[in-house]
C-alpha positions as CSV (number, residue, x, y, z in Angstrom):
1,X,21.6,-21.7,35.5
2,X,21.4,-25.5,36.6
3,X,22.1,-26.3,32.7
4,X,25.2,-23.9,32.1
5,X,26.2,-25.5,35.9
6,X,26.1,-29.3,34.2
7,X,27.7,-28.3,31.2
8,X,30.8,-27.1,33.2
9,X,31.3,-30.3,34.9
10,X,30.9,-31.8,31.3
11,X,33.3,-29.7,29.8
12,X,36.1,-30.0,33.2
13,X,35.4,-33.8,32.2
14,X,35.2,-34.5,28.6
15,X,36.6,-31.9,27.4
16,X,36.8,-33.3,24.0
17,X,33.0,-32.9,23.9
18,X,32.6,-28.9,23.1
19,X,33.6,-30.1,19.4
20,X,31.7,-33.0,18.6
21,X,29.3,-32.9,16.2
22,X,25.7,-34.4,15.0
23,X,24.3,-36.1,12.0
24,X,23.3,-32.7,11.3
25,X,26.9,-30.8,11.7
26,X,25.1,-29.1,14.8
27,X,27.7,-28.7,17.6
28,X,27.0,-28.0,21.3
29,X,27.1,-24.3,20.5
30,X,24.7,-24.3,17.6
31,X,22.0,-25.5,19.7
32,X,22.9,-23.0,22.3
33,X,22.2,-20.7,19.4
34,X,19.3,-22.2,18.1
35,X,17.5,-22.5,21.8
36,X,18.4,-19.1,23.0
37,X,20.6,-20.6,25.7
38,X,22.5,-17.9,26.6
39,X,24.5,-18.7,29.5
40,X,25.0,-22.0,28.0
41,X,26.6,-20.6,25.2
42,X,29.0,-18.2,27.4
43,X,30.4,-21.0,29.0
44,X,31.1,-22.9,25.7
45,X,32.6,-19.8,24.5
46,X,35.0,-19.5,27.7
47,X,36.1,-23.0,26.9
48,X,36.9,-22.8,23.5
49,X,36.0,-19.6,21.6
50,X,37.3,-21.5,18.0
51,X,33.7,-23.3,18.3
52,X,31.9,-20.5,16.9
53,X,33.8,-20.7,13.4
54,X,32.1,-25.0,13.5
55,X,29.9,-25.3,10.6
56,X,27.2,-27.9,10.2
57,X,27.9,-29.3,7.0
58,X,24.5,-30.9,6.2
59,X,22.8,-27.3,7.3
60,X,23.8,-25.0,4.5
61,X,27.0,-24.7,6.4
62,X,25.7,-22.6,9.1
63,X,27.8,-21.1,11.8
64,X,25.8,-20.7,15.7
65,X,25.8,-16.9,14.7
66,X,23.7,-17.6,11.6
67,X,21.6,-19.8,13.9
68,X,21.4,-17.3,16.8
69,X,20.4,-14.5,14.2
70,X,18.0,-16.5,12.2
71,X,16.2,-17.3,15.5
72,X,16.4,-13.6,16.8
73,X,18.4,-14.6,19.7
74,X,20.5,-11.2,20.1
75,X,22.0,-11.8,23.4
76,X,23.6,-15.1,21.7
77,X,24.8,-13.0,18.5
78,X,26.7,-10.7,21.1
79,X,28.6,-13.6,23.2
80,X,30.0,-15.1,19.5
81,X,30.9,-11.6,18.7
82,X,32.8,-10.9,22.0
83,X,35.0,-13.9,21.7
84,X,35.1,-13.9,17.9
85,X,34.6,-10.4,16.7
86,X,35.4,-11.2,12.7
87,X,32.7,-14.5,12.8
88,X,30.3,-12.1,10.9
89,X,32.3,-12.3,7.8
90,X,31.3,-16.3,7.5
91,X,28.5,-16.9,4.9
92,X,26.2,-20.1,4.6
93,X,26.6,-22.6,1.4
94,X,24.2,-20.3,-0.6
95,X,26.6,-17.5,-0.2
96,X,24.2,-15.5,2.4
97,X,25.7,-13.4,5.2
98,X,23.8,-12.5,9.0
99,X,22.0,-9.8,7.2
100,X,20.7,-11.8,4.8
101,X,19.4,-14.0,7.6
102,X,18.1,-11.5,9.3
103,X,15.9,-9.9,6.8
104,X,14.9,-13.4,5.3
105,X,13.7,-14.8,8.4
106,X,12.0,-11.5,9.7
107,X,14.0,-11.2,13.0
108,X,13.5,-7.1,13.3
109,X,16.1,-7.3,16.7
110,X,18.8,-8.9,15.2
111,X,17.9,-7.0,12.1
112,X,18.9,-3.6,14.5
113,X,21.6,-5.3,16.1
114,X,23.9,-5.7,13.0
115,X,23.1,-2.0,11.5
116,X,24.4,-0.7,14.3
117,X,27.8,-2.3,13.9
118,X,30.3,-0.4,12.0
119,X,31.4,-3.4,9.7
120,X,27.7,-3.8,8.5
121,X,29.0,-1.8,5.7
122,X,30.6,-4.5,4.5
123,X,27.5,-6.9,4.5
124,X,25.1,-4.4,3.5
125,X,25.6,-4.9,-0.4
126,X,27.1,-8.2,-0.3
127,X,25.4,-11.0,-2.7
128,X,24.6,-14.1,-2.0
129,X,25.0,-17.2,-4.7
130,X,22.2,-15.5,-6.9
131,X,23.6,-12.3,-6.9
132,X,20.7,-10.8,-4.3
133,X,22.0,-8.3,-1.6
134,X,20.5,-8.0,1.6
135,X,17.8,-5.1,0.0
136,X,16.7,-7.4,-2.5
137,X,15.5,-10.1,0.1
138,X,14.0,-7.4,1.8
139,X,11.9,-6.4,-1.7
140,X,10.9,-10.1,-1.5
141,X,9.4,-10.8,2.7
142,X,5.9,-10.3,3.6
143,X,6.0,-8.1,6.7
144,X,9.1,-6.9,7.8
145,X,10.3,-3.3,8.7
146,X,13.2,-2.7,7.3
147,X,12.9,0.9,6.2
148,X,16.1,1.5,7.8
149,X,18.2,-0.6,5.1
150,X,16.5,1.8,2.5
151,X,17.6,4.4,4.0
152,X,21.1,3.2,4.5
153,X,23.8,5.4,2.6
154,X,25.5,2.8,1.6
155,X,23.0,0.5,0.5
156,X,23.1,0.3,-3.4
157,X,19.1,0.3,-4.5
158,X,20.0,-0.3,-8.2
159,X,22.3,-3.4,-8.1
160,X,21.2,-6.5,-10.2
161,X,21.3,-9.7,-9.1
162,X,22.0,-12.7,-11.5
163,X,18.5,-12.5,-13.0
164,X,19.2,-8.7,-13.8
165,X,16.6,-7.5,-11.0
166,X,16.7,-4.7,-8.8
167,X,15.4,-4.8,-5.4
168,X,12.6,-2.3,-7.2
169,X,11.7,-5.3,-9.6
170,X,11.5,-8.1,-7.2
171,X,8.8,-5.5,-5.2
172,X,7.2,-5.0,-8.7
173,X,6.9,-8.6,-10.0
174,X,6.3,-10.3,-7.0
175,X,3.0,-13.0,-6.9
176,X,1.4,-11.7,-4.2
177,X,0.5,-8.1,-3.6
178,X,0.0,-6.3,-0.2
179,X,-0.5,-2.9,0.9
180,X,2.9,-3.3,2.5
181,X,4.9,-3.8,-0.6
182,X,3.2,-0.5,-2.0
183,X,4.7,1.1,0.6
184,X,8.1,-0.4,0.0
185,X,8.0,0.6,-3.4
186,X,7.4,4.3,-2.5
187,X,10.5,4.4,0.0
188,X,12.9,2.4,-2.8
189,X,11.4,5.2,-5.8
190,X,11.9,8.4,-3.4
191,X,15.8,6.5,-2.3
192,X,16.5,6.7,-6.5
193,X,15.6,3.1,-6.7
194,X,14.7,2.0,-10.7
195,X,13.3,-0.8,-12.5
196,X,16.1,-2.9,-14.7
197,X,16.0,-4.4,-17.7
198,X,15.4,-8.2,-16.2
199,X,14.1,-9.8,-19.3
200,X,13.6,-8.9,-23.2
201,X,10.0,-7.5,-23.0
202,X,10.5,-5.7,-19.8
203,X,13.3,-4.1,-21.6
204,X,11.7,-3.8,-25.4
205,X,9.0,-1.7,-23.1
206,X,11.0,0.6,-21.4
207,X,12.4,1.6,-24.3
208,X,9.7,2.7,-25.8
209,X,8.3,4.4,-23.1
210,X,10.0,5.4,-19.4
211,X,7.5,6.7,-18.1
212,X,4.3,4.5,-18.7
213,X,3.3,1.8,-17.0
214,X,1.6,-1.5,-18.0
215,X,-2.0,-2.0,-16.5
216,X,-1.1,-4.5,-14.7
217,X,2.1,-2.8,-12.6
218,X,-0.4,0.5,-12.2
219,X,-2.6,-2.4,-10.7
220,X,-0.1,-3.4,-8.3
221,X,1.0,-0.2,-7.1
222,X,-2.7,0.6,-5.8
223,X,-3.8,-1.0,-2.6
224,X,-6.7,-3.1,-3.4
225,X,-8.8,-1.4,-0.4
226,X,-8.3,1.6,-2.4
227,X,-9.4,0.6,-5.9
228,X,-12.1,-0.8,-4.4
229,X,-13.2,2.7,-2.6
230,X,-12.7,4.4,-6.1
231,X,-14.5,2.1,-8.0
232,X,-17.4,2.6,-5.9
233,X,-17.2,6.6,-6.0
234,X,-17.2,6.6,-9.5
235,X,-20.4,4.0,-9.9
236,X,-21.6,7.0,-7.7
237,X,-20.7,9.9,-9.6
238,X,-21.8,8.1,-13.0
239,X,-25.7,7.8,-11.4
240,X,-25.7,11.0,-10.3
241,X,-24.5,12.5,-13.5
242,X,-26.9,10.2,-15.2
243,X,-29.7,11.3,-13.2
244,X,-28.9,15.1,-13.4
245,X,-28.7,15.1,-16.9
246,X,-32.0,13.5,-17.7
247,X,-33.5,15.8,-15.4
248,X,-32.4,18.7,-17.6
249,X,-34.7,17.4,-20.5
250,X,-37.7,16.7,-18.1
251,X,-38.2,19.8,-16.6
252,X,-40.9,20.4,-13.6
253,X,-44.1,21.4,-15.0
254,X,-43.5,21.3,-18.9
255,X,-43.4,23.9,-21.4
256,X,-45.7,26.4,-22.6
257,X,-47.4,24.8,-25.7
258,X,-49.6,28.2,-26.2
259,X,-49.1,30.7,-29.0
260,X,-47.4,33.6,-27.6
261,X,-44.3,35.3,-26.4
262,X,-43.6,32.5,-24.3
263,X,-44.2,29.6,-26.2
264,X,-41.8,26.9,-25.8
265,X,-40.4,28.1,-22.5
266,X,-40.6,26.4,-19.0
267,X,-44.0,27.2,-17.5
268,X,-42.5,27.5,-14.2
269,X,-39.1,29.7,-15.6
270,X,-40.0,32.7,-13.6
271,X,-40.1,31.0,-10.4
272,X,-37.1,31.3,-7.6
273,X,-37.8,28.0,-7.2
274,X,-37.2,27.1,-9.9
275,X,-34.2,29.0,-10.9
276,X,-32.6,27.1,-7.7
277,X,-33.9,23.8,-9.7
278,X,-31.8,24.7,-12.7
279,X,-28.8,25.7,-10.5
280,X,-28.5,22.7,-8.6
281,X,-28.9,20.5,-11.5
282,X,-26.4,22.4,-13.2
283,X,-23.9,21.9,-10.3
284,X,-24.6,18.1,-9.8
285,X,-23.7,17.4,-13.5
286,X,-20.7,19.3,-13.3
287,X,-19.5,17.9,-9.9
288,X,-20.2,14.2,-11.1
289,X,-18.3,14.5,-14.5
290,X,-15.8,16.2,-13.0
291,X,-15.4,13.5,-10.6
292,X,-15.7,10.7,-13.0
293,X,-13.0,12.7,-14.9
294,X,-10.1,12.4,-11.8
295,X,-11.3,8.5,-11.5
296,X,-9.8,8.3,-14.7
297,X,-6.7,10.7,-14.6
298,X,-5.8,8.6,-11.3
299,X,-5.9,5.8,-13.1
300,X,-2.6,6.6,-14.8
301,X,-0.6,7.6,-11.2
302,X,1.7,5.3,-10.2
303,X,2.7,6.5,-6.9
304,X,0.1,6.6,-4.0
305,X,0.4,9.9,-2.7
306,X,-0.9,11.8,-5.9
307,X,-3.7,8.5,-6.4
308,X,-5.1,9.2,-3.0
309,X,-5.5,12.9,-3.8
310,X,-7.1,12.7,-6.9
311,X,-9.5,10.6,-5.4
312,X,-9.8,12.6,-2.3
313,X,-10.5,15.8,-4.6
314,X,-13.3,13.4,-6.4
315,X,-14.4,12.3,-3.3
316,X,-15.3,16.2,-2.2
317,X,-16.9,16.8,-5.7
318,X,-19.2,13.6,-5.2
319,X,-20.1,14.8,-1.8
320,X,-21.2,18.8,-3.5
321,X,-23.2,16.8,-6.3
322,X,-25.5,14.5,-4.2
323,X,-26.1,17.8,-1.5
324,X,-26.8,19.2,-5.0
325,X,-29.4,16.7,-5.9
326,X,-30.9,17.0,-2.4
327,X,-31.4,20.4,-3.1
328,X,-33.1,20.0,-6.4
329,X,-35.1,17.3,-5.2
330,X,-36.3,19.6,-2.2
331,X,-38.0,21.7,-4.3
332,X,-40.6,18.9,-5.9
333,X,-43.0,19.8,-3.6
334,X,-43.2,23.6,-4.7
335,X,-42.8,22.3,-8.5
336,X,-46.8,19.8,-7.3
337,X,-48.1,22.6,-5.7
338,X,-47.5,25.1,-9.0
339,X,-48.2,22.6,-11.3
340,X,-51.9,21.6,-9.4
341,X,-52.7,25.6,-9.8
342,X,-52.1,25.5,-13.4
343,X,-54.0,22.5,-13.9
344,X,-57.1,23.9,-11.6
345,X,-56.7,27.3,-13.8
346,X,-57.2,25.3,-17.3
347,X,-59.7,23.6,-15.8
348,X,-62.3,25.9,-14.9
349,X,-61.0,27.6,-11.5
350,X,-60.6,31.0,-10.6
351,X,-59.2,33.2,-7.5
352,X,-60.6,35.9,-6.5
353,X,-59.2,38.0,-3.6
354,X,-62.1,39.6,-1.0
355,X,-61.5,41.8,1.6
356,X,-63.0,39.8,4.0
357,X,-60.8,36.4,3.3
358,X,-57.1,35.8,1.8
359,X,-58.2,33.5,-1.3
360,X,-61.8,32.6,-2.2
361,X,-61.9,30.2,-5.1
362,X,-65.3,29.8,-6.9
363,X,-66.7,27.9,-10.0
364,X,-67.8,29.5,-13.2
């Protein structure tokens, strides 16, 4: 308050002052702006509102609105709006509007500020000096919210800019790739949103085909934490179908090697036991490959919501297989015990049953 009080008696004194300028083209009110100096800037604006249409030359000729909105400073945008209302139609050097500002610079107040203004409509699909709109910088931040310019009706999502990229390519063929730019992909797709033809091989290949996708885009629409959850599952489900299928060639207790009826067969085939081997061998094999087979299939899903459930259904067959395997592996004790009784039998051993006692065994 003492501030906006001094500048007051400035102004009543040398009045000449409120226009002056730096070496940077900055006036009084553009540090207002840039400082969040609200009451400051109210007072300026009471002494001269034309102040607010000052640009700074040697800053990318920058109003204080473009200042106050690239800092966030909200309060600041609505004093230069009440005294100027049309100052939002002034663009920097580079051609870029408030909204542009606001998106580039990550300021998710000022962002909601100017969507709420009716004449946003006629920022929202403005370009800049290389032809991006205000959706295309938003393709190209790191964190910023700005679902709601998605969603806007009258946002275009398939204009080009000069380098003949939609706001769906810059997403696409960006350096770095986060979790958050899968998720703006998904809301530009499900908004109609489609890649151009930005250069000749990018457009030689969707030609060809419009509906695959190159390794490397497929790559960049999964979230790394995710590939690196599937590749896991299916090392997994490759042992265990490894493991199962050996274990149908070496079956518990051999075969029957004796001339006969049964020759050739497992020894223990008759036993429950082992019936439940067989079964839950059977089931882990099938569970496993089948689960190896959806790693694959999601391989070729571009959007998230149909990779996460191919893995989640290959998840839930991994999990049946290795309670399969525990099952089958339970029964090694049973397959010892049976196996020792055969071997005692060959050997010399026989069981006799006595009134008197359960099992009596005796030599020859």
């Amino acid at each position: 308050m003492i501030i906006a009080e001094i500048v007051e008696v400035l102004l009543k004194k040398h009045p000449t002052l409120i226009k002056e300028v730096d070496d940077f083209g900055w006036s009084a009110l553009h540090y207002a702006a840039r400082y969040g100096a609200d009451k400051v800037a109210k007072e300026l604006l009471n002494a001269d509102k034309s102040i607010a249409y000052i640009v700074a030359e040697k800053d990318n000729n920058k109003t204080a609105l473009h200042l106050a909105t690239c800092e966030g400073n909200v309060k600041i945008m609505q004093e230069i709006l009440t005294y100027c209302p049309d100052c939002w139609e002034m663009v920097t050097s580079d051609g870029q509007n408030i909204l542009h500002l606001a998106v580039e610079f990550e300021k998710q107040e000022a962002f909601d500020f100017i969507l709420k203004k009716s004449w946003v409509d006629n920022l929202i699909n403005q370009m800049d000096d290389e032809g991006n709109t205000p959706l295309h910088v938003y393709a190209a931040t790191d964190d910023f919210y700005g679902r709601d310019l998605v969603h806007h009706p009258q946002a275009d999502k398939n204009v080009v800019n000069k380098k003949n990229m939609t706001p769906l390519d810059v997403v696409v063929y960006s350096d770095v790739y986060s979790t958050r730019q899968n998720a703006v992909m998904e809301e530009l797709t499900k908004k109609g949103a489609t890649m151009g033809f930005w250069n000749p091989v990018i457009r030689d290949y969707a030609l060809r085909s419009h509906t695959k996708k190159s390794n490397l885009e497929i790559k960049r629409f999964i979230p790394t934490d995710i590939r690196k959850i599937a590749d896991t599952h299916m090392v997994v489900a490759a042992l265990i179908t490894t493991v199962a299928f050996a274990a149908g060639f070496t079956i518990p207790g051999g075969y029957d090697s004796n001339d006969g009826p049964n020759q050739g067969l497992a020894i223990l085939s008759r036993k429950a036991a082992f019936k439940l081997f067989i079964i839950s061998d059977t089931l882990a094999m099938v569970c496993s490959a089948a689960a190896v087979f959806l790693h694959f299939i999601g391989a070729s899903f571009v959007e998230t919501s149909k990779l996460v459930n191919s893995y989640a259904a290959a998840l839930i067959l991994v999990i049946v297989a290795m309670g399969a395997m525990i099952a089958k592996d339970s029964h090694l004790r049973f397959y010892t015990v049976e196996v020792l009784k055969i071997l005692d039998e060959n050997r010399g051993f026989k069981q006799q049953k006595n009134p008197s006692q359960k099992c009596n065994l005796q030599w020859n």
